[in-house]
Structure formats: C-alpha cells, structure tokens
N, C-alpha and C positions, 0 to 999 in steps of 0.2 A: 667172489669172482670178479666182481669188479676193479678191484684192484689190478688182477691177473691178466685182465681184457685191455687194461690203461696201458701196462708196460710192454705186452706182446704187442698191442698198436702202437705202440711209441718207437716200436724195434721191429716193425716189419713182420714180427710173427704172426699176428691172429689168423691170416689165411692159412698158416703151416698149420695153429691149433685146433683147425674147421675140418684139417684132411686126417690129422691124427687119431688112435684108437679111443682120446679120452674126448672127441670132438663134439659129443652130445651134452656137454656144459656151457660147450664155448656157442651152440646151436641151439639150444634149448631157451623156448622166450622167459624173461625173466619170471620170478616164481621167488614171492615175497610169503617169508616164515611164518607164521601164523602160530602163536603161543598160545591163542586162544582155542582154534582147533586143535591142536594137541592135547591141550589138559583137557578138551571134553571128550575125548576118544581116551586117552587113558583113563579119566573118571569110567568109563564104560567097556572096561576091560574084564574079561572073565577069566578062568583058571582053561588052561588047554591041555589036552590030553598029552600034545609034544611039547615037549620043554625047549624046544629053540625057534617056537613060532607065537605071535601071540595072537589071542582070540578075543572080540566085543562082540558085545550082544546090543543092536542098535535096534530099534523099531523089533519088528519081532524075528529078525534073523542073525542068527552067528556068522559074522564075519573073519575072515584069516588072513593075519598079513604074516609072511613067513620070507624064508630064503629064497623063495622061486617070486614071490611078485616083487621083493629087493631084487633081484636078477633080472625080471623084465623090466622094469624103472630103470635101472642105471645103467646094462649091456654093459656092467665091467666083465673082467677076466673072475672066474669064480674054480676054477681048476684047486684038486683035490691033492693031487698030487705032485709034490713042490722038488725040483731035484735041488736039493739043500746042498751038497756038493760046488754042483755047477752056481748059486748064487752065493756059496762062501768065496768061491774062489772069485766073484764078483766084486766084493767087500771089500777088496785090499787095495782097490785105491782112495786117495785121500787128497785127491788136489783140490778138491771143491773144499773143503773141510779148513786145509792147511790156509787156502788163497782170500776165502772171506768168513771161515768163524775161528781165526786164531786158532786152528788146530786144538779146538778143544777137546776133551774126551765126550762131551756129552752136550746137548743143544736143547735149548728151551723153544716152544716155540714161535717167541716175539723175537728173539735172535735172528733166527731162520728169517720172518719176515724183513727184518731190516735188512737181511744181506740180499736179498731176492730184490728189495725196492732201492737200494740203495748199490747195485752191481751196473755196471757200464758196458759189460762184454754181450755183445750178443748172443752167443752162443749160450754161456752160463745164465744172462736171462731166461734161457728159455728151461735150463736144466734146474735151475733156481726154482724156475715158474712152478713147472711140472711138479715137485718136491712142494714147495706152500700151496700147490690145489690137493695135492694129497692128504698131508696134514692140518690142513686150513679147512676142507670141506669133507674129504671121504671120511678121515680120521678127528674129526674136531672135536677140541678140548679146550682146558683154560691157556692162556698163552703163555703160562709158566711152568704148564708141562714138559715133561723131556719127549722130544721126537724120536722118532727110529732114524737114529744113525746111516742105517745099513741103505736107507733109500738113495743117501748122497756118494755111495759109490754105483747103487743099480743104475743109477740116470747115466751113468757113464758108457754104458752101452746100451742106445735107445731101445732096441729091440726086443732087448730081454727088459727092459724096464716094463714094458707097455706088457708083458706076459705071464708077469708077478701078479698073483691071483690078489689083485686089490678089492675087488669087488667082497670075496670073502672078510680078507683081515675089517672090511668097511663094515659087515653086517656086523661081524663079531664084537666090533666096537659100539654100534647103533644099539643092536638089541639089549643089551644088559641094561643101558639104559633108558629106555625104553618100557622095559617090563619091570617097573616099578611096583614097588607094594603102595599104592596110593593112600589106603588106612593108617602107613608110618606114617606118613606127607600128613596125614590129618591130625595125627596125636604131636607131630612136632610143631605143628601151627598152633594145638592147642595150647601144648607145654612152653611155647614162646608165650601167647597172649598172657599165660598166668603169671609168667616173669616181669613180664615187662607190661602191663594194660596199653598201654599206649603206640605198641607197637599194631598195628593193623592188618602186616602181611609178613608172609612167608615166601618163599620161591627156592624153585628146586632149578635143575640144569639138565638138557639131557645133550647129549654128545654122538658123534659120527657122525653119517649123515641123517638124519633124523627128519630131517624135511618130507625124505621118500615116502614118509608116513603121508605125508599131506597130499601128495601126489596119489597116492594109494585110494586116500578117501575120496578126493575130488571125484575118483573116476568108479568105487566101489558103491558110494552114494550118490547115487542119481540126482537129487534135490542139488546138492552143493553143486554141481557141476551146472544146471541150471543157473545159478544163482552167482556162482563167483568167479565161474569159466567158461570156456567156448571150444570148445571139441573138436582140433583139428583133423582127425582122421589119420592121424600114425601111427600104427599099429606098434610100432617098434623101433626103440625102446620109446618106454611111455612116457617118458620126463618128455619128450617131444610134443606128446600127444594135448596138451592142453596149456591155454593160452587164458591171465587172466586177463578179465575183460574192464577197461579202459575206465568205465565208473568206479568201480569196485576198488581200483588201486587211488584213484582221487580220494575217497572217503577212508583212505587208510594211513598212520601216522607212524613212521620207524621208528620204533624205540629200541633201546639196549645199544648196544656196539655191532661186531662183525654179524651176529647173530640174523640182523635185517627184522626181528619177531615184531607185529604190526599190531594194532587194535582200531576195534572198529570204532565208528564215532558214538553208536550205542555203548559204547561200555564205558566203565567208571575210570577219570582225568585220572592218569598215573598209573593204570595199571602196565605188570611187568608181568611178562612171561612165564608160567608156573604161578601164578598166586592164583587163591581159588575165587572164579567169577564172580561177583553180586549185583544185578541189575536193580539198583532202587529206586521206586516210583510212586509216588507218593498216594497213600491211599483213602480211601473217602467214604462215610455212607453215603449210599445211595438218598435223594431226596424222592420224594411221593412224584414229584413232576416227571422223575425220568423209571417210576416205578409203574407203568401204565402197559408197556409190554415188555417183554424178554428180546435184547439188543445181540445180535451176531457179530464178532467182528467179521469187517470185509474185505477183501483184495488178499488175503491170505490162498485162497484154493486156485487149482488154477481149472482149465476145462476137464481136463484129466479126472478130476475128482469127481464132476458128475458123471462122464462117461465111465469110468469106471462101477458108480454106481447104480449105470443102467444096463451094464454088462452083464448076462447072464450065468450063473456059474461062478459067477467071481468074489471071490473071500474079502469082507470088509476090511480095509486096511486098518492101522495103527491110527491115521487121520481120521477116517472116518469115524471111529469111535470116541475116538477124542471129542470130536465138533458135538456128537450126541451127549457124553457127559455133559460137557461145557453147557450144553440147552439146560439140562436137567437142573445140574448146578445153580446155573442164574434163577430159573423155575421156582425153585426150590429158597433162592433169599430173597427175591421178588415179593412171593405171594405165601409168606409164611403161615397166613391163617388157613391159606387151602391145603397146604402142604403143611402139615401140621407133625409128622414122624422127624423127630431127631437124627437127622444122615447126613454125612458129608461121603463126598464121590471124589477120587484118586484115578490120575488118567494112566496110561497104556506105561509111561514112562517108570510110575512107581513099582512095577515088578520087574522089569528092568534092573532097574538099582537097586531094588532086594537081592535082586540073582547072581550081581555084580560082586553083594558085599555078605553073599549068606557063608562062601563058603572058607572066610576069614574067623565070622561068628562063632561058624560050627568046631573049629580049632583052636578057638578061644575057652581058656577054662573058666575063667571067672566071668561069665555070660553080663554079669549085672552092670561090670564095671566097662563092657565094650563101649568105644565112643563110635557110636553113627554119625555120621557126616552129614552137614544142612540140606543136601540136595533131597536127601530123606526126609530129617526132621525137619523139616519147612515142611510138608506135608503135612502134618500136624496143627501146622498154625494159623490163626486166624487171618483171611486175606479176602480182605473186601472188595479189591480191583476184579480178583478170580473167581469173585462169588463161593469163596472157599470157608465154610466153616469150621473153626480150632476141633479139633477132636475131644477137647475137655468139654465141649457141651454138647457133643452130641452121646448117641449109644449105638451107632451103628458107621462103620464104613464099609464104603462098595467100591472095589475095582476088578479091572474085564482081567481076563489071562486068556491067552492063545497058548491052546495046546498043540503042536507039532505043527504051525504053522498052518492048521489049516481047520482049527473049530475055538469057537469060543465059548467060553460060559462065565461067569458071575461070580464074584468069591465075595460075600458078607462075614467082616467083623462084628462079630460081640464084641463088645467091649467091655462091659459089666460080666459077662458067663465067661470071657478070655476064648471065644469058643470058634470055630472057622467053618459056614457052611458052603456048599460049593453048588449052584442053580446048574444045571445044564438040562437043555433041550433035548438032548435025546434021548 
C-alpha cells in the first residue's frame, strides 16, 4: 500500500482514493503483518464442520473466521451473482494492456508493478493503481504470477469496476491458503532437516489478503488487542476498527519484502515468516539459595484476574489454572523430598494441541510412524526453567480439561498401565 499511497500523492489522487468504494485501505491506520501470529493461530487450527470456514480452538473456546467476518474486515463487494455477459463485453478493451505491457497476452505480476510505478498519465495512475492494490494486496501472490488480465479492461469503466464482487474472488484466494494442513508443513521441515542437517528452517507462504486474519484476531482475542492494539470504536468495516499502538511497532523489525511480516524482539535474530517458533533460554538447576520458597512469576496478570476470581459464579479461566499448575509444578521440583510421587503437570494449552492434531492421528493408518510436532513433544522434556519434569522419569502425568466450557476435572496418565483416569467433582 505504500507504494499506491506514494504515487496517488505524487498525482493528486489520495483524496479521490479516501472518497472511493476501496477507501478503507487508503483509511485504515497502518497494520504491520505479523508472520508470527499467523503461524500460531494456524498451529491452532481445528477441523470445521464447513469446509470454507476455518475453526481454532484457543484457550478453551472455538473460534470462526469465515466469509462474513472477511466481509466485515474488508466492506468489499461480495455479490453472488456475477452478470458475466455484461463484464465480457467489459473485456474488450485493451488500451491499458496495448499503451504500457506491450500488448501482451498475459501479465506477471512485477510487470503490472513496473507499469503502475513507472506511468506518467494521471488518469491511468490511478487505473494502474486500482489494478496493483487488487492484485498486490486483495489477490497476493508471488510476483511471477500471472494476473487477471480481464481487471485491465474493468478499470475502464470505474463503476462497474468498483462492483466486481472483489471481496469474494479475495477470500477465495485467502482461504485455501490459509487452511493449510500444518502436519505437511511439519513432515516437510522434518524431511528437509534429514536432507540437509544443516538446514534449520522451513517456511511456507500464504497469499490473498491473509492479513484479515490478524485483524480478525486482534479483535476475537481480547488479550492481543490489549497488548498490541488500541480500539478505536468502528464498528464498520473493522480493518478501521484498530490502531497499533506506538511502542509495539518500535519493538518491531520488517523482514521479508512486500509482505511487511515483522518479529518481535523476543524471538530468535532471523526469523522468517512461516518457520516454526523456538524461544531459547538457557536453562539451569535451581541452587539450595533460591530453593527456600516456591517464586511466581509477576507483572503477567493484570486486576482482571483477581476480580475475576472473586467473582461469584464464575468458571476459572485457562489462566487461572494455568498459575495453579505452575505453583504445583515448582512445588513439586522445589521440595522433592516432601513431594516424593513421580508426576509431571501439563498446562490448559496441552489438550489444546492434542485436539488440534488428534484428528489427523485418527486418519492416519500407521499410528506408530505419525510425527507430532515439538509444541507437543516438548511436553515431554525435561525443563528446568518451567519446573517441568521429562516424562521418562516420572509414572504419572496430569492435565485440567474443560468440558463444554463450563466444568472441569482432572485427567491422570499411567504411564507404566498406558491407562487414562478422569477425577471429576461431581
């Protein structure tokens, strides 16, 4: 967009692009990609019952991003019914086509950019323009894709350009990509590493406008919108609706090209968009000096979390349960002589990611040969910072499950018996 905002100010448009139907790009405060929140929301993707919507399972509620919250985000045109007639007969000019891509028959589209950035006519600036935000943002791909032709004669009559159901063809493009199988993504990082050792990452691409996703979450995740936004109060469309906030883009570093996909200052020098996360930190026994009481971390909750849990009637959260493991945990590698049973304790997030990846498992025929993915098997391993003990020495693991959002109980591994009992209260 930046580009698109340089040349329509350079030619006198940006006010005409503020009063037009695609105005809520040229109006929307900037909203920098985030590679990082995407692959942890697709990491957290579940199977949906509609196959052109997708569903995560985050904290202990199913979320949906579909056609209608793409529809609210972006207020394009989303019409069903195309008169295919009246936009062929649209087609048949080609002076844009003939005047700056050498009449070719077909357009890549770094082409298309060069002629957009490199045209003099004000006019065709702007039908240029219009044509690379379509392709450059609604439709995004690699820039050696071939573009839709047919857009470089709709611009020739603005009206019906602006009523060409974009916002559809944009999901259409967004979602496929989007609803990834992320267990491939894991078995081709695996099948790289074995190739090559020395290779360390992977990355995948996703295409359209895929952003919406982020917008989606800022506003469907309460926390994040705390945290990395500021809530201007637009109802509509919601690309409006939120503003990030001034620190947050300081601590943030554009990597990639058009893409804009950022990383925070917490995460590992180099990382690129699609690779899978790893926060490393170095870890340590505990010495006898700092083994005297059980340490909470602080500044994580905010007032909310004790109000909430002075609130009558009200279901302990995913945090909250978490913070009580976490005690137990420490507890438990603290004072091993008082706490003498073999147990390691798994937080809210571990069934989560079982539920995420069971129903891949269940499809798979050769169960033995499945490969889980670290955010799982780390669960497993021994980690001193988390107070977490490897599962090879213990005999037992415990983690919470919330049934229907609104009871919990206990679910203990055997380990030794392979066996699953389930504690409930009532």
């Amino acid at each position: 967009m930046s580009k698109i905002k340089e040349r329509f100010e350079k030619y006198d448009l940006l006010e005409r692009a503020k009063q037009c139907p695609f105005k809520q790009f040229f109006l929307a405060p900037p909203m920098q990609a985030s590679g990082v929140l995407i692959h942890q929301l697709l990491l957290r993707k579940v199977k949906s019952q509609n196959p052109t919507e997708l569903q995560f399972f985050i904290g202990d509620s199913n979320l949906r991003f579909g056609l209608g919250e793409f529809a609210l985000i972006t207020a394009l045109n989303f019409a069903k019914d195309l008169d295919i007639v009246k936009y062929k007969s649209m087609s048949s000019s080609m002076r844009l086509r003939e005047t700056y891509l050498n009449n070719a028959a077909n357009v890549r589209s770094c082409e298309l950019e060069a002629a957009f950035l490199n045209c003099e006519e004000k006019e065709d600036v702007w039908k240029l323009g219009l044509c690379y935000l379509v392709d450059g943002l609604l439709m995004a791909q690699e820039s050696s894709t071939k573009i839709m032709m047919d857009m470089l004669s709709f611009v020739e009559n603005e009206e019906e350009f602006f009523n060409y159901p974009w916002g559809r063809r944009s999901y259409e493009r967004t979602f496929p990509s989007l609803n990834k199988d992320m267990l491939h993504q894991r078995e081709n990082y695996i099948q790289k590493m074995k190739n090559n050792k020395k290779d360390k990452e992977a990355k995948y691409t996703v295409y359209g406008f895929s952003i919406a996703l982020q917008y989606w979450a800022y506003e469907a995740i309460p926390k994040l919108t705390g945290a990395f936004c500021e809530n201007l109060g637009i109802k509509f469309p919601r690309m409006l609706l939120l503003k990030m906030m001034e620190e947050m883009k300081a601590h943030r570093q554009p990597t990639g090209s058009e893409s804009e996909a950022t990383q925070s200052d917490v995460l590992p020098e180099g990382y690129q968009p699609g690779e899978d996360v790893v926060i490393s930190t170095p870890t340590k026994e505990h010495t006898p000096e700092e083994q005297q009481t059980p340490r909470l971390p602080t500044g994580d909750a905010s007032t909310g979390f004790f109000f909430h849990l002075q609130t009558s009637w009200k279901w302990l959260a995913d945090e909250h349960i978490d913070a009580a493991f976490r005690l137990i945990r420490e507890c438990l590698w603290l004072f091993p002589k008082t706490y003498r049973k073999k147990v390691a304790l798994a937080d809210t997030v571990y069934i989560a990611c079982m539920n995420g990846r069971w129903d891949a498992f269940r499809r798979t025929s050769n169960k033995a040969k499945f490969l889980w993915d670290d955010q799982l098997t780390d669960y497993a391993k021994r980690d001193a910072d988390h107070f977490q003990r490897g599962w090879a020495e213990v005999d037992e693991v415990y983690y919470p499950l919330n049934i229907d959002s609104n009871h919990w109980v206990l679910v203990q591994i055997d380990l030794p018996a392979h066996m699953l009992t389930v504690y409930d209260s009532d």
